[in-house]
N, C-alpha and C positions, 0 to 999 in steps of 0.2 A: 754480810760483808765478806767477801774474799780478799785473797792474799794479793792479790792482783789492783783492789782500789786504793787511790790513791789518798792520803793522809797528809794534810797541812797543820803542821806544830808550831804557833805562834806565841813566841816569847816578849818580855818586854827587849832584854838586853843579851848580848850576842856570852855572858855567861850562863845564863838561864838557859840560852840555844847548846853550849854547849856542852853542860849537863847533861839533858837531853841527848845530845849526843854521843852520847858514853853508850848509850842503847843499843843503837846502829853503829858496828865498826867495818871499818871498810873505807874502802874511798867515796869521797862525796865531791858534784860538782858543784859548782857555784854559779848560778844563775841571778844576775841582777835585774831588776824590777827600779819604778822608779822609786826611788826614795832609799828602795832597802835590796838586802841581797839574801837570797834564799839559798841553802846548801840539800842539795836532793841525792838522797843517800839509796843505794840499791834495792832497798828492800819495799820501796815507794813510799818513804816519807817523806815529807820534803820540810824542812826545817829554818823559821823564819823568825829573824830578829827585829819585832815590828814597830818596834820603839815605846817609849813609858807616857800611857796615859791613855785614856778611852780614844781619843780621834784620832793621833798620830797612829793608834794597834786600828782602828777603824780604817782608814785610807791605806795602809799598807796591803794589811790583810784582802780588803777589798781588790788591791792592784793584783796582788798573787792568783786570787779567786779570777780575774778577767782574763788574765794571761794564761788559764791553762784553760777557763770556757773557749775561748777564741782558738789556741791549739789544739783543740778538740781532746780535750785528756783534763775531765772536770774531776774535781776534789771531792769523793764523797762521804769527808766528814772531814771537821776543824775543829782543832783542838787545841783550846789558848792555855800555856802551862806557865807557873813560873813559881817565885814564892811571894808569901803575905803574909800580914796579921794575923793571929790568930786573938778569937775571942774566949777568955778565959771562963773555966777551967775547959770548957769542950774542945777549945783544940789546942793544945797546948804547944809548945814551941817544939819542932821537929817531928810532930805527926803533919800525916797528908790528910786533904779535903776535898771532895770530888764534889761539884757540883752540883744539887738537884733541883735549883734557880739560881739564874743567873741575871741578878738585878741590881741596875743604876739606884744608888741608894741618896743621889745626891742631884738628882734630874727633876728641876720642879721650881716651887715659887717658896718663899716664906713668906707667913701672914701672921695679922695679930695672933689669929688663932693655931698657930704651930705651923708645921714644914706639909705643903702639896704637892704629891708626883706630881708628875708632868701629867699621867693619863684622866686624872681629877680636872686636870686644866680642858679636857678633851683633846688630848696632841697624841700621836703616839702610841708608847710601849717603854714599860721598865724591866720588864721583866722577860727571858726566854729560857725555857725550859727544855735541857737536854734529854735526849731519848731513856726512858727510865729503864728499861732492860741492858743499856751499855753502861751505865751508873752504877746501876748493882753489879756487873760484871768487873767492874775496874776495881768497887766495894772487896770482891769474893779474892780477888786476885792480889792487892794489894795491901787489905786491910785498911784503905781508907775511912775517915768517919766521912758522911753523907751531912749535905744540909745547902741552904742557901751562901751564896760565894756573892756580897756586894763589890760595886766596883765605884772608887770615890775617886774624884779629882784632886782632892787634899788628902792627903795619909793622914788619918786619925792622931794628935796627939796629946789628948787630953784626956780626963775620966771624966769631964763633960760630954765630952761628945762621943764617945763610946757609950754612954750612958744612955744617950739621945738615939745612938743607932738601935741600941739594943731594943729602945721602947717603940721604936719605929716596925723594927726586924727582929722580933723578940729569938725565931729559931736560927737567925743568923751565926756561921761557924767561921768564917774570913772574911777578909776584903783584901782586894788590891786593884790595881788601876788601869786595867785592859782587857774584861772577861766582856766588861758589855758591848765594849766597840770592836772587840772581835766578832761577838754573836751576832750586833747588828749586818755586818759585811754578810757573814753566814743568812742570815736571812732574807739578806736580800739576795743574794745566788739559789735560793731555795735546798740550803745543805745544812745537816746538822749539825750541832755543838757541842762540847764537853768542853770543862774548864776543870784543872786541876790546879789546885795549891797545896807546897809546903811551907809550913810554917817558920816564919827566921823570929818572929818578936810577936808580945803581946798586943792586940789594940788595948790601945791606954797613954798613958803619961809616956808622953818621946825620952826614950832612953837607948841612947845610940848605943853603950856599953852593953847592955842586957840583948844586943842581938847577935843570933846564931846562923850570918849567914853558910856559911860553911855547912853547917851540919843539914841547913833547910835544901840548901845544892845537892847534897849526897842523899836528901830522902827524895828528892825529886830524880834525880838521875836513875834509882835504886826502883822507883816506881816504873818509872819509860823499861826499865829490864823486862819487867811480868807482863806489860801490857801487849805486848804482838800477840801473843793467842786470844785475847779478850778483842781485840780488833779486828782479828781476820776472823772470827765467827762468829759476831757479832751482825744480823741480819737487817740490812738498813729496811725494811719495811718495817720494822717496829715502829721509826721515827713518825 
């Protein structure tokens, strides 16, 4: 990758975007898209608030991705950021977690006999997996921890069902609710992914008191600083 290709930063909420944005300073313009509006800062990132939850980040994202294939100025690489749960103790509140799958943990059927992906049903895909040389790049630079980033429709709020994820996804490090329908978009334009989270709370028992979003904002914004050299040398034939 060079300094020259373009980078699509897809958030849930226009805080997240603007975290993010503390990276890039400069003036940015604001291009709208249907649904959502993208802010495209000089350095070629282009920075998108795609809203909360795999479909609504899927149809955004996906609109961002057609609009610069059709302008002839394709995105060659996406990167869904924001913050999430973390799973205790490995990621604990206010470390970062970079993705090394990126999978719908909640896409599928229940049966007598416990929870089936979707791909068990024969449909599909749960799982996509960012280029593993730009992972450890992000790893080197940021000190991220590494591991799978699920993406659920419900935020966890129970030690039930955190419980249930874990026996599902034993190496799981986060979740939150927009990595998979951003990747699916990305997949289908045939462009890479990266998903980064900081951490604001534990998955487990909902305890709105015990989160830090603040602090997960400032590890995420503090992340988007180190990462422009990890990006522009980063060689997309890895992928």
């Amino acid at each position: 990758m060079n300094a020259r290709t373009r980078v699509l930063v897809a958030t849930a909420v226009p805080a997240e975007r603007d975290a993010v944005a503390r990276a890039f300073p400069g003036p940015a313009d604001e291009v709208r898209l249907p649904g959502a509006t993208l802010l495209r800062t000089d350095g070629g990132h282009d920075l998108l608030a795609a809203g909360v939850g795999p479909a609504l980040a899927a149809a955004s994202t996906a609109a961002a991705l057609t609009a610069a294939a059709l302008a002839g100025t394709p995105y060659g690489l996406v990167v869904s950021a924001g913050i999430g749960g973390g799973f205790q103790p490995e990621a604990p509140v206010g470390s970062l977690v970079v993705a090394d799958a990126i999978t719908a943990a909640d896409l599928g059927a229940e049966t007598p006999d416990g929870f089936l992906p979707v791909t068990d049903l024969g449909f599909g895909t749960v799982t996509h997996l960012p280029p593993s040389s730009l992972v450890r790049g992000v790893v080197k630079a940021t000190g991220a921890r590494s591991g799978p980033v699920l993406t659920v429709s419900t935020v966890t709020g129970t030690a039930t069902r955190a419980a249930a994820l874990r026996t599902r996804h034993p190496g799981a490090l986060a979740e939150g609710m927009e990595g998979f329908g951003v990747a699916e978009a990305a997949a289908a334009h045939g462009v890479p992914v990266l998903e980064i989270r900081a951490v604001s709370n534990p998955v487990g028992p909902r305890d709105r008191a015990a989160w830090r979003i603040g602090e997960a904002l400032a590890a995420l914004a503090g992340a988007f600083g180190k990462l422009a050299p990890v990006l522009e040398s980063w060689n997309t034939h890895d992928h």
